[in-house]
C-alpha atoms as one frame of an Amber mdcrd trajectory, in Angstrom:
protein
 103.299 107.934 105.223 102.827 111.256 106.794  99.591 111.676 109.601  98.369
 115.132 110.383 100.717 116.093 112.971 103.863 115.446 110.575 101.898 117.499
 107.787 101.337 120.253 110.483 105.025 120.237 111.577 105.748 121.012 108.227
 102.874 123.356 106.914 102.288 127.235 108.272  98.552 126.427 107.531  95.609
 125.851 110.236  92.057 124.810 110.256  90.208 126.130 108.454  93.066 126.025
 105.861  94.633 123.134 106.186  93.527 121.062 102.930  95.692 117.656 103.129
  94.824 115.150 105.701  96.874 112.767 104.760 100.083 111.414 102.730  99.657
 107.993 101.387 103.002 108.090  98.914 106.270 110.333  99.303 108.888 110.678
  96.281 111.710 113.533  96.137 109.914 114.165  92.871 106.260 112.671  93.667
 103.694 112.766  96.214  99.878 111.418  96.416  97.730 112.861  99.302  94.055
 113.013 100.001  91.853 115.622 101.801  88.815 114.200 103.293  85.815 116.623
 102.123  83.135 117.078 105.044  80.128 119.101 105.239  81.556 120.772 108.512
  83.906 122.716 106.112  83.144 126.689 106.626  82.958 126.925 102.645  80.388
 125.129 102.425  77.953 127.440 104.220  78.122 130.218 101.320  79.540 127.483
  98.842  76.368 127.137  97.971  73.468 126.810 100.171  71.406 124.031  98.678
  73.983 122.712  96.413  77.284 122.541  98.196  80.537 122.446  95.908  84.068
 122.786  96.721  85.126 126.001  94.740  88.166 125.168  92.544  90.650 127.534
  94.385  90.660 125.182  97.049  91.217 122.462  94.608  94.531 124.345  93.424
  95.192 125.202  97.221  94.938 121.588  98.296  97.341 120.293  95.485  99.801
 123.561  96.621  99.850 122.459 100.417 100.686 118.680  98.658 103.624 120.096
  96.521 105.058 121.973  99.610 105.255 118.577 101.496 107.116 116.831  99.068
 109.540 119.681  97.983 110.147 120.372 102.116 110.658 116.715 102.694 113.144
 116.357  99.858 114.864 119.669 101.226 115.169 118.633 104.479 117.662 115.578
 103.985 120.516 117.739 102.834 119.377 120.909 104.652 118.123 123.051 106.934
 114.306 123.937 106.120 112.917 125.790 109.612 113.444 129.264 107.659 111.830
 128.027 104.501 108.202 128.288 103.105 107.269 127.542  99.760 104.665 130.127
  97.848 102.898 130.293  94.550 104.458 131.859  91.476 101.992 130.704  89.118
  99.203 128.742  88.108  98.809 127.445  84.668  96.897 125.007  82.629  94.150
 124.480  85.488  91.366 122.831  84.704  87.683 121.765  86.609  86.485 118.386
  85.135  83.956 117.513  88.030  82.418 119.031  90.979  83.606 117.699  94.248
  81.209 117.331  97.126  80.954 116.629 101.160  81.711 112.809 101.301  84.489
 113.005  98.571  88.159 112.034  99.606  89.996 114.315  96.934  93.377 112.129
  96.015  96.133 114.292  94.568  99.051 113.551  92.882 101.615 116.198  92.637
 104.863 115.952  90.539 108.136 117.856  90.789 108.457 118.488  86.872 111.645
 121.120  86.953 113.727 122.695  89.686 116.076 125.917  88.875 117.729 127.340
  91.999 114.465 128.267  94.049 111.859 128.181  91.927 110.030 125.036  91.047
 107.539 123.684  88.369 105.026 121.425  89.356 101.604 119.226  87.897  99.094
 118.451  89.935  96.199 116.093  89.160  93.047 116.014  91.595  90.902 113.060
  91.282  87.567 111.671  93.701  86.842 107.761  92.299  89.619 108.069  89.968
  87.882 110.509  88.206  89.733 114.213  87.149  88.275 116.905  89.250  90.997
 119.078  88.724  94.486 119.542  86.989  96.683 122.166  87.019 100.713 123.293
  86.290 101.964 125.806  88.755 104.792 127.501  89.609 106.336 128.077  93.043
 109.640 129.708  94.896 111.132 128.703  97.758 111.912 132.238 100.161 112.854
 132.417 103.756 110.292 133.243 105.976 111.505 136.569 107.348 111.504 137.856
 103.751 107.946 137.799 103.868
C-alpha cells in the first residue's frame, strides 16, 4: 500500500535507520509491514562477527517506525500532521522468541489498542515464516516537532 518514498514522506528516519520497507496492509487501527533484512546492514558488522543477529532493539524500533505510519496516516485525514512526530513513551511486555537473520523479511503487525488525547497504546507482533520473533506493548505520544 505504501512504497518507500510514501514511508519516507512520512518518517524523520534515514538509512541506516530506516527499518520498514514496505506497507502491505493500512487500518486507522492496524497496519502489517515488512523490513527486508540484508547482510549490507551496518549492525551486522559488530552484530556479531561470525554469527550475525539482528539485536532486538531494532526489532522494537522496526515495529515503532510501523506504528508511526499508521497513527500519521489515520491523523492526516482530519488534520494537519507536518508539525507532528510520534515518540516512545514506553515499552512493555517485549519479548525475543527467535533470532532473525540476513535473508529474513521481518512482517509486523502493529495494532492501535487505546488512544487518550496524545498518547497512544500499541501491540506489536514481529514474525519471519510466521514464526514470533518478537512481541511487544508500547506506549507512545504524539508532540510537535519544535517541542523537541
Amino acid at each position: 500500500m505504501l512504497d518507500i518514498e510514501e514511508i519516507k514522506s512520512l518518517l524523520p528516519h534515514r538509512y541506516p535507520f530506516l527499518m520498514v520497507d514496505r506497507v502491505l496492509e493500512l487500518e486507522d487501527d492496524r497496519i502489517v509491514t515488512v523490513k527486508n533484512v540484508t547482510v549490507n546492514e551496518e549492525y551486522f558488522n559488530g552484530h556479531f562477527p561470525g554469527a550475525a543477529l539482528m539485536p532486538g532493539v531494532l526489532q522494537v524500533e522496526a515495529m515503532a517506525q510501523s506504528g508511526c505510519l499508521m497513527t500519521l496516516k489515520s491523523k492526516e485525514k482530519t488534520e494537519d500532521i507536518s508539525d507532528i512526530i510520534l515518540v516512545f513513551s514506553g515499552i512493555n511486555k517485549a519479548k525475543f522468541r527467535k533470532p532473525v537473520t540476513p535473508g529474513d523479511q521481518l512482517r509486523m503487525e502493529v495494532r492501535l489498542v487505546s488512544e487518550r488525547r496524545n498518547f497512544l497504546i500499541m501491540s506489536g507482533l514481529a514474525t519471519v515464516d510466521d514464526k514470533v520473533t518478537c512481541e511487544l506493548e508500547a506506549s507512545a505520544a504524539l508532540v510537535q516537532k519544535q517541542s523537541l
